[in-house]
MDAnalysis code that builds the backbone (N, CA, C; Angstrom):
import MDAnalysis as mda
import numpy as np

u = mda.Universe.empty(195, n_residues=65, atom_resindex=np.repeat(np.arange(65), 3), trajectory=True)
u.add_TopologyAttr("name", ["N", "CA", "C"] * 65)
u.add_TopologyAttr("resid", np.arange(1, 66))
u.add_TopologyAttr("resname", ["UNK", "UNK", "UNK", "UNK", "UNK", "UNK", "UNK", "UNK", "UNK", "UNK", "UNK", "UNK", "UNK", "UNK", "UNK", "UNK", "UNK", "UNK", "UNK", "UNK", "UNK", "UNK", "UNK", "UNK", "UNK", "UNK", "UNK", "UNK", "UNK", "UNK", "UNK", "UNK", "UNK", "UNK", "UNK", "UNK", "UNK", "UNK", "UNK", "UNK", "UNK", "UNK", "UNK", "UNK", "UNK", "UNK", "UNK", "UNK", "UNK", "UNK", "UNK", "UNK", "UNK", "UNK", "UNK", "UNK", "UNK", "UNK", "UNK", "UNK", "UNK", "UNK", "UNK", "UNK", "UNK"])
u.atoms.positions = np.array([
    [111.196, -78.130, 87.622],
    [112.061, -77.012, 87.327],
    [111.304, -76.069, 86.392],
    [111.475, -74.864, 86.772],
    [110.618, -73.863, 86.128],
    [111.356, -72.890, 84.859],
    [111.246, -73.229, 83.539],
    [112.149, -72.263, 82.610],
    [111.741, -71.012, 82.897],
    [112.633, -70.009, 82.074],
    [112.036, -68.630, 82.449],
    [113.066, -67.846, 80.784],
    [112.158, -67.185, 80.266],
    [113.800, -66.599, 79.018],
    [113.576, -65.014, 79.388],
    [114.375, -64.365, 79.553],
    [114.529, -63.080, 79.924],
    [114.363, -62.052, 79.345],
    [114.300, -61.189, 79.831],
    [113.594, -59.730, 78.598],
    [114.710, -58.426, 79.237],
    [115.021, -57.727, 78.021],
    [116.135, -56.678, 78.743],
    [115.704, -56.320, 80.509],
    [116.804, -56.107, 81.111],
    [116.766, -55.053, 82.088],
    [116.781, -55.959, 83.378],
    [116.499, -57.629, 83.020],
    [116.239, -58.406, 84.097],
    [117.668, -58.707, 84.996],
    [117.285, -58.649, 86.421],
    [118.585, -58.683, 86.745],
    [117.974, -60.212, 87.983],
    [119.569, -61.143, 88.501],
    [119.253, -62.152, 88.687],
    [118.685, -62.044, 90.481],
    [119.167, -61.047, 91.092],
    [118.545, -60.808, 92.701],
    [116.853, -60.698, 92.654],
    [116.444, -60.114, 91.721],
    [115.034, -59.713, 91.182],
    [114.433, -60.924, 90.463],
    [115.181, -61.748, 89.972],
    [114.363, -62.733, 89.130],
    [114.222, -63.809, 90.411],
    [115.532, -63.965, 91.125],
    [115.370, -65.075, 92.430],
    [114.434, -64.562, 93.397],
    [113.828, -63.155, 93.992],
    [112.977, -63.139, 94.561],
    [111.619, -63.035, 93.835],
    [111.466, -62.777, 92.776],
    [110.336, -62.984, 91.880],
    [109.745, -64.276, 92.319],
    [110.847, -65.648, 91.820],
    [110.202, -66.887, 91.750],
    [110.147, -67.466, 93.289],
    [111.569, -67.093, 93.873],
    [111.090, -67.821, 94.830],
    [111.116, -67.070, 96.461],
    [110.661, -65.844, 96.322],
    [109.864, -64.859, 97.506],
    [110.960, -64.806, 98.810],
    [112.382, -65.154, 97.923],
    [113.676, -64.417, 98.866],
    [114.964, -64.491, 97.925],
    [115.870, -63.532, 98.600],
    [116.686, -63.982, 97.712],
    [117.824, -64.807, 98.463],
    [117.585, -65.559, 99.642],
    [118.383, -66.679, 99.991],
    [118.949, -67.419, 99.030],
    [117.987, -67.697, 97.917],
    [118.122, -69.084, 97.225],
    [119.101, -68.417, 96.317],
    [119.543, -67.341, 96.038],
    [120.395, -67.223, 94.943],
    [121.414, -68.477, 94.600],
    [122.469, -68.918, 95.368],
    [122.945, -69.809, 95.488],
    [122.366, -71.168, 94.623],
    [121.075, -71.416, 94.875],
    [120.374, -72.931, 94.366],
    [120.298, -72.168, 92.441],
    [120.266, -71.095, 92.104],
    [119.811, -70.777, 91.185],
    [121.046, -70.606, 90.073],
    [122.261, -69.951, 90.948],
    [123.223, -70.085, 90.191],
    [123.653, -71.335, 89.945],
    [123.332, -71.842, 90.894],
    [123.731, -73.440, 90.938],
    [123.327, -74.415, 89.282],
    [122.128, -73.823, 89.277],
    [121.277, -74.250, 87.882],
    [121.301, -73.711, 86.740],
    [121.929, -72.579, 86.994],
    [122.792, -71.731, 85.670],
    [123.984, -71.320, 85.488],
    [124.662, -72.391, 85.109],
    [126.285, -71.995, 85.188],
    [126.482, -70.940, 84.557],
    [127.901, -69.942, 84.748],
    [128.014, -68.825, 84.075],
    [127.386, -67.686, 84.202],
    [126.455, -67.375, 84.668],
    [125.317, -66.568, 85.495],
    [125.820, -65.623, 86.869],
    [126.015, -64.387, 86.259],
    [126.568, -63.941, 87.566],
    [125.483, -62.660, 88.182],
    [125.651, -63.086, 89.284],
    [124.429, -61.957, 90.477],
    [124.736, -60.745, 89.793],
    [125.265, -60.431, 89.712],
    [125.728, -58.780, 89.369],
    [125.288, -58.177, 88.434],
    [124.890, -58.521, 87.146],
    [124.839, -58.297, 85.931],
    [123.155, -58.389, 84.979],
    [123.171, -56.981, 84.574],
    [121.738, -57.017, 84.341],
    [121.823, -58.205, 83.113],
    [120.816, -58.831, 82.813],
    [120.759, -59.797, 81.845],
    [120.714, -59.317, 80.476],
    [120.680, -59.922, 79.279],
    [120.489, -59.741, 78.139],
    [119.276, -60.165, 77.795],
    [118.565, -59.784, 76.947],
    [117.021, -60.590, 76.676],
    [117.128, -62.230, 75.784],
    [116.306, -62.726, 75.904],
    [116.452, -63.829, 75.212],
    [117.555, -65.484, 76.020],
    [117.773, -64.957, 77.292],
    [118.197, -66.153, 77.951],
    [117.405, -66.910, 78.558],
    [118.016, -68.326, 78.221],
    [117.163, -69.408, 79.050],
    [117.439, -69.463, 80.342],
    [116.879, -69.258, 81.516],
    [117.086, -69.413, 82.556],
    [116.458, -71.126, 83.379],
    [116.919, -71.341, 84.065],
    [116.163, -72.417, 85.081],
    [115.936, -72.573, 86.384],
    [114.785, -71.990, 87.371],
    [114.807, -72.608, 88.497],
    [114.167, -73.886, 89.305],
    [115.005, -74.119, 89.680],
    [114.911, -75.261, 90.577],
    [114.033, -74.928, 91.492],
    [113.335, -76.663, 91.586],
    [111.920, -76.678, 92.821],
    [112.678, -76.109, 94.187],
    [111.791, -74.959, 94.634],
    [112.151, -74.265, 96.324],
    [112.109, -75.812, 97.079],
    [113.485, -75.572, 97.744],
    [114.030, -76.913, 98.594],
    [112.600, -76.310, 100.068],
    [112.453, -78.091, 100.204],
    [111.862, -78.032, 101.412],
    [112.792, -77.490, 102.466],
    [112.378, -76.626, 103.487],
    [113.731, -76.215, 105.029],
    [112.900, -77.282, 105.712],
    [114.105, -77.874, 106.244],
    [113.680, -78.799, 107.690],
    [113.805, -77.687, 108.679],
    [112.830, -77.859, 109.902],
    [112.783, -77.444, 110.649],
    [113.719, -78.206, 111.965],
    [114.177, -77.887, 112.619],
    [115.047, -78.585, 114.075],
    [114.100, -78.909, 114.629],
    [113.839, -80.184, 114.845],
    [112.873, -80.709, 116.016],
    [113.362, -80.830, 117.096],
    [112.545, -80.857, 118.492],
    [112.551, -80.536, 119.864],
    [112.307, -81.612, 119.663],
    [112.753, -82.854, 120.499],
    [112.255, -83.874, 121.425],
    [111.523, -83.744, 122.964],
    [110.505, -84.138, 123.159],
    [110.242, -83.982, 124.768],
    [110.866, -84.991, 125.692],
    [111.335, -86.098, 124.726],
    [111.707, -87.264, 125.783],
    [113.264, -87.741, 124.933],
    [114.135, -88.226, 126.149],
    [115.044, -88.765, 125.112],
    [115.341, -89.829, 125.372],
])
């Protein structure tokens, strides 16, 4: 898990594609910061935390069944 403490102006759509290069994961991130809302530019001086980018399984094809 990666800390992060914030500096004015940071907002959380921008910090989730910062770390983790979409902002799908918003969800996993709020998840790890309760109270934390998407919307809202941050204040400086918060501890933030993200969580290790979940492996995606891919759907496997079988050739035989």
């Amino acid at each position: 898990m990666t800390e992060y403490t914030t500096k004015d102006g940071d907002r959380v759509d921008l910090l989730v594609f910062k770390f983790y290069g979409d902002t799908k994961y918003i969800q996993l991130f709020l998840e790890a910061n309760p109270g934390i809302s998407r919307r809202h530019f941050l204040k400086a001086g918060l501890t933030l935390y993200f969580p290790e980018k979940p492996t995606e399984i891919i759907d496997e094809k079988r050739l035989w069944n």
